[in-house]
C-alpha positions as CSV (number, residue, x, y, z in Angstrom):
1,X,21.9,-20.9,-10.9
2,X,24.9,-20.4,-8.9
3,X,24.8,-18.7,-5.5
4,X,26.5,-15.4,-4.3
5,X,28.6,-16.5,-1.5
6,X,28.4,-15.6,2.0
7,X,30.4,-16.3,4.5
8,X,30.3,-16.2,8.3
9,X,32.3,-17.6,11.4
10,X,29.2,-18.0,13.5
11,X,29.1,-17.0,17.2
12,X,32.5,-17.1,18.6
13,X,32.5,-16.9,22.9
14,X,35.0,-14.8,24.9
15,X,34.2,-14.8,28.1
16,X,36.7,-13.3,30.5
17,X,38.6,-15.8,32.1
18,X,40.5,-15.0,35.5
19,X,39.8,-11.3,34.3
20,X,41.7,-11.8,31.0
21,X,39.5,-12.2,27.5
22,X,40.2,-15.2,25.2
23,X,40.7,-13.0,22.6
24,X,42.3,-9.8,22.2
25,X,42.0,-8.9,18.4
26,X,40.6,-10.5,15.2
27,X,42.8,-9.9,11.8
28,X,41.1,-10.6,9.1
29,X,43.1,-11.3,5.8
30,X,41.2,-10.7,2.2
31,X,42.8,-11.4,-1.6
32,X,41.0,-10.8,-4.6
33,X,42.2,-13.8,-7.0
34,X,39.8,-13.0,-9.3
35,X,40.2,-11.3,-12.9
36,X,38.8,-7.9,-12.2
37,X,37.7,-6.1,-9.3
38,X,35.2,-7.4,-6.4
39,X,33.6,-5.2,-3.3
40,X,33.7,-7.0,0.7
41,X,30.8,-5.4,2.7
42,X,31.8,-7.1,6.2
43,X,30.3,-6.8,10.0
44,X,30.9,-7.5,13.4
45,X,28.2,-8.4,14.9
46,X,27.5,-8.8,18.9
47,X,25.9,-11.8,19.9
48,X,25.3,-11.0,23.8
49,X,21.5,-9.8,23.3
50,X,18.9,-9.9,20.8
51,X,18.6,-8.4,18.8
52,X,22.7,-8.3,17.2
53,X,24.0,-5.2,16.9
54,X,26.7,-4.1,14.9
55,X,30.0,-3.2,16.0
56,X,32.1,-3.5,13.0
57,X,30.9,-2.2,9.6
58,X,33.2,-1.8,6.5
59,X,32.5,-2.1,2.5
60,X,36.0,-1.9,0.7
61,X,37.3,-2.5,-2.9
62,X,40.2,-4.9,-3.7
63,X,41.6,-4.8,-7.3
64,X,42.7,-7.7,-9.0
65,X,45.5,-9.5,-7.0
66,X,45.4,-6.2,-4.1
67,X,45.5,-8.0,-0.9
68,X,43.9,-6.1,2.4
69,X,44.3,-6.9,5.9
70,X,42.4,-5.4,8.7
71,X,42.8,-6.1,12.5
72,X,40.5,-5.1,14.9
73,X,40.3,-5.2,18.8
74,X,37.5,-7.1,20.9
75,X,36.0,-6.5,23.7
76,X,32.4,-8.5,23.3
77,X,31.4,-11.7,25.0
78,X,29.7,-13.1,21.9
79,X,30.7,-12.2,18.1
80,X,30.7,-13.3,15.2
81,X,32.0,-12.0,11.5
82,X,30.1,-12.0,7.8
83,X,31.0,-11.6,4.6
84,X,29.1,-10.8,1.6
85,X,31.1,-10.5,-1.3
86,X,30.5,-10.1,-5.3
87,X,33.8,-11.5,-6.6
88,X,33.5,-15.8,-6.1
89,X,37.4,-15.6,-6.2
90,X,37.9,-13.4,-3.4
91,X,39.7,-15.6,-0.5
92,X,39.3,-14.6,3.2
93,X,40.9,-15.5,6.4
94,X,39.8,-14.8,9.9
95,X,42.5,-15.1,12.9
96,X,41.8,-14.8,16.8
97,X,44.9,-13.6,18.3
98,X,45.1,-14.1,22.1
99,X,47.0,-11.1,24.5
100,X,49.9,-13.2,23.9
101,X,50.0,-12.7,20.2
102,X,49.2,-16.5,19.1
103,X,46.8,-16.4,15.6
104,X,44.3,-19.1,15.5
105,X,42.6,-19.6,12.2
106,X,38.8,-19.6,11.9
107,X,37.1,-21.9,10.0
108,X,34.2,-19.8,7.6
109,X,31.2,-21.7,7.0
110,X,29.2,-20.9,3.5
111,X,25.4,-20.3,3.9
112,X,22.8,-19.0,1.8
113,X,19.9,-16.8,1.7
114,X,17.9,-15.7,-0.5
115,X,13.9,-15.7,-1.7
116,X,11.4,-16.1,-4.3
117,X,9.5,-12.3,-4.7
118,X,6.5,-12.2,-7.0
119,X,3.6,-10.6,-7.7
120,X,0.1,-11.5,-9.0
121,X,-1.8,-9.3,-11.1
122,X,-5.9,-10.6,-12.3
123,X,-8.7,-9.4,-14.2
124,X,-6.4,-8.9,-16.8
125,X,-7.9,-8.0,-20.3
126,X,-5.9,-8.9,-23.1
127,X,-6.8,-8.9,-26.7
128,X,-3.9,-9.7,-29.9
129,X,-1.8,-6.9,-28.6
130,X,0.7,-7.2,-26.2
131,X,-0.2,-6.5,-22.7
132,X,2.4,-5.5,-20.1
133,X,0.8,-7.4,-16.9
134,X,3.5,-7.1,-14.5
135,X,7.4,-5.5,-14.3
136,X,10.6,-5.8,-11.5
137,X,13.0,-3.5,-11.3
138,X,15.9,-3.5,-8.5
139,X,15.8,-0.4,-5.8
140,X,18.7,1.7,-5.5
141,X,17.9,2.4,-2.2
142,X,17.9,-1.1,-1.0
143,X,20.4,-1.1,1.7
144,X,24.2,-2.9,2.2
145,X,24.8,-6.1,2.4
146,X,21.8,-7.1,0.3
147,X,21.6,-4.0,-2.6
148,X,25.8,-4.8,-2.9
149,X,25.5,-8.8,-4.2
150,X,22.2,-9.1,-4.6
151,X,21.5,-12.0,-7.5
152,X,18.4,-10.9,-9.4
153,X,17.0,-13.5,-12.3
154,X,13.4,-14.2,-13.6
155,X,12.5,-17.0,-11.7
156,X,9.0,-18.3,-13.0
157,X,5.6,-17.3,-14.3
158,X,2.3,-18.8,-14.2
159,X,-0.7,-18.0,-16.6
160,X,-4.8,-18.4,-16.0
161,X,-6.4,-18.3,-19.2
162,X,-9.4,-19.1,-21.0
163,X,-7.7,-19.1,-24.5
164,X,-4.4,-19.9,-26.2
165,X,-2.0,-17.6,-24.8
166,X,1.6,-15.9,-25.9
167,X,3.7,-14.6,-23.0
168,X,7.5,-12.6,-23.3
169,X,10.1,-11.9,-21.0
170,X,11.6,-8.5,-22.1
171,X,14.4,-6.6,-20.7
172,X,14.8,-3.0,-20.8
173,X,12.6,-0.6,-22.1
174,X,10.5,2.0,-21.2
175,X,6.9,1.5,-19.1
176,X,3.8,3.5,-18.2
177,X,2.6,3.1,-14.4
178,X,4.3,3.2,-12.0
179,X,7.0,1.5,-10.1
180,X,6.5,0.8,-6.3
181,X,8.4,-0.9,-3.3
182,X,6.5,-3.6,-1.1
183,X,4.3,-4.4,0.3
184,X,1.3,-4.1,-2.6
185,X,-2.1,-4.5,-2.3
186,X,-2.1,-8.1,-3.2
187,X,1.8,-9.6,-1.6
188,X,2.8,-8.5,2.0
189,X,6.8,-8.1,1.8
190,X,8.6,-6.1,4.0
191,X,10.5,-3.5,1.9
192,X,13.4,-4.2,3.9
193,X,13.3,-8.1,2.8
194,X,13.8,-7.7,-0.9
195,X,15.9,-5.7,-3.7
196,X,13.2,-5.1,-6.1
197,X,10.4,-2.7,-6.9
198,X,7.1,-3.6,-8.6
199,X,5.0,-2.5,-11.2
200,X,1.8,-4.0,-11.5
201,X,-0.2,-0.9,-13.0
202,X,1.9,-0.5,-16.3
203,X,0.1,-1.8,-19.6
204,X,2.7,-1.5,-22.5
205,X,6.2,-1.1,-22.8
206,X,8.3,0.0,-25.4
207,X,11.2,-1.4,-26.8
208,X,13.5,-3.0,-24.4
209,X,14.6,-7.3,-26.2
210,X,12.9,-10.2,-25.4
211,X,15.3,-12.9,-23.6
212,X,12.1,-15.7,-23.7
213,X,8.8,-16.4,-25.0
214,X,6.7,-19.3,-25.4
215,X,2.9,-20.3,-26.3
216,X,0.2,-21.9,-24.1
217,X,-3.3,-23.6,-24.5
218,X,-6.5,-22.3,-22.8
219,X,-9.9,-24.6,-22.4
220,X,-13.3,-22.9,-23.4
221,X,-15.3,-22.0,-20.8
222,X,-12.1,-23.2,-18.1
223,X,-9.4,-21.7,-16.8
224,X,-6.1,-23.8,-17.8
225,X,-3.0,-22.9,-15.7
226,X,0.3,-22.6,-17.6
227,X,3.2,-22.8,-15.1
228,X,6.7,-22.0,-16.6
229,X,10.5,-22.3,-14.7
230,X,12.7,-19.7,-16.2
231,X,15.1,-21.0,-13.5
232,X,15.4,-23.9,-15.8
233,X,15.1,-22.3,-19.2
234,X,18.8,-21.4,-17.7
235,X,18.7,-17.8,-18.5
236,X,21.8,-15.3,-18.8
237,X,20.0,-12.3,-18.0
238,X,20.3,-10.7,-14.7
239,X,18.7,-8.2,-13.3
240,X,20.7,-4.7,-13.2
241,X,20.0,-1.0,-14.0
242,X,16.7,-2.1,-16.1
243,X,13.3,-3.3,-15.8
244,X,12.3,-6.9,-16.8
245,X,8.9,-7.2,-17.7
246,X,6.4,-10.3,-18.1
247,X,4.3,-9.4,-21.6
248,X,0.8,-11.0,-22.2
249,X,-1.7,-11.4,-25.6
250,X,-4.0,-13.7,-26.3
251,X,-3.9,-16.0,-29.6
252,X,-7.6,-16.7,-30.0
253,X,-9.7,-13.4,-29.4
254,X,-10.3,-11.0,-26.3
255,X,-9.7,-12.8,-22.6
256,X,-9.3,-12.2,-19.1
257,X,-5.9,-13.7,-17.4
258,X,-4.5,-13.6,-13.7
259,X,-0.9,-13.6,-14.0
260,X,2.0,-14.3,-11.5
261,X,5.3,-13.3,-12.2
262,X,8.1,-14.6,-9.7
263,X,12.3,-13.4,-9.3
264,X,14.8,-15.2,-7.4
265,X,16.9,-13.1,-4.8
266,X,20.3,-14.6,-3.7
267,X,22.4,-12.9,-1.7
């Protein structure tokens, strides 16, 4: 799976010196070489106490080949800038320019973040018909920088059963219960820590296409695990507008499963 980038010049110092700051202004220099449009959500954030607070905040929208430049004054001890951006071929430059008017380039180093959110649903009744155990759907009122380039994709599922057991992946469609943010009775998340809400009372949904499925053995009287990576199964799907829901029957008459479904977040 490839990762969103982010991008960030890490804490950057100046200090007065003789009375007179290091830096003056930072311009920062952004092209979309991409082929269609991309969104920059970028801060400034001030480094002199914790927590950071924000002194810069902008979200903009460059076109393809539309170049933006934006200079801003400093007057903090400790900064830094970050990018998150939803268009891999948008470039960006920082420069520090001194009170003298001399650019220095800033080197931007790449980092990640992101998480695995799940949710585990048990007692479980399932019969030959298909069960909706669990659904994700992203939150619209998740909040910049995550909710602009957030990466959402069906990241695993794993299966207690006592008998053979069908599971589906299906996106889209329409579900009863109800969707929720976090935390949930069962998975302590902070709302503000992930994109996605959770619906882990819903029992059938209604249309919508499956984008996998698969098949897996129980042992009488035992519970047999079936662990599944859709990471790996290399998906296309990604998470937008529309629920994705993790479907459950079993094969081989009426059971009781405890079900975990699991999404990767990268931002």
């Amino acid at each position: 799976m490839k990762t969103l980038p982010v991008l960030s010049t890490n804490t950057i110092i100046n200090l007065p010196v003789d009375g007179t700051r290091p830096i003056d202004q930072v311009v920062i220099k952004v092209v979309n070489n991409g082929s269609a449009g991309a969104a920059c959500y970028l801060t400034g954030l001030a480094n002199s106490a914790s927590p950071q607070t924000v002194f810069i905040e902008e979200l903009f929208e460059l076109q393809y080949r539309e170049t933006s430049s934006k200079t801003y004054t400093i007057v903090e001890d400790l900064f830094q800038f970050n990018f998150v951006y939803s268009q891999e071929q948008l470039k960006i430059q920082v420069f520090l320019v001194d009170v003298n008017g001399v650019w220095t380039a800033v080197n931007l180093e790449v980092f990640e973040v992101g998480r695995i959110t799940s949710e585990i649903r048990d007692n479980v009744s399932v019969t030959s018909t298909d069960f909706a155990a669990i659904s994700f759907m992203r939150s619209s009122a998740f909040t910049i920088p995550q909710g602009l380039a957030a990466e959402i994709r069906p990241a695993a599922l794993d299966i207690l059963s006592k008998r053979p057991v069908r599971y589906m992946v299906v996106a889209g469609g329409t579900l009863d219960g109800t969707f929720e943010n976090f935390p949930t009775p069962t998975t302590d998340i902070p709302v503000t820590d992930t994109a996605l809400l959770v619906n882990y009372t819903c029992t059938t949904v209604t249309g919508g296409k499956v984008i996998m499925q698969g098949t897996g053995s129980g042992i009488s009287g035992a519970y047999a695990n079936l662990a599944v990576n859709l990471l790996n199964e290399r998906l296309s799907y990604e998470l937008q507008n529309e629920p994705v829901t993790l479907v459950v029957n079993s094969l081989s008459g009426d059971d009781d499963l405890a079900v975990t479904f699991k999404m990767s977040e990268q931002w």
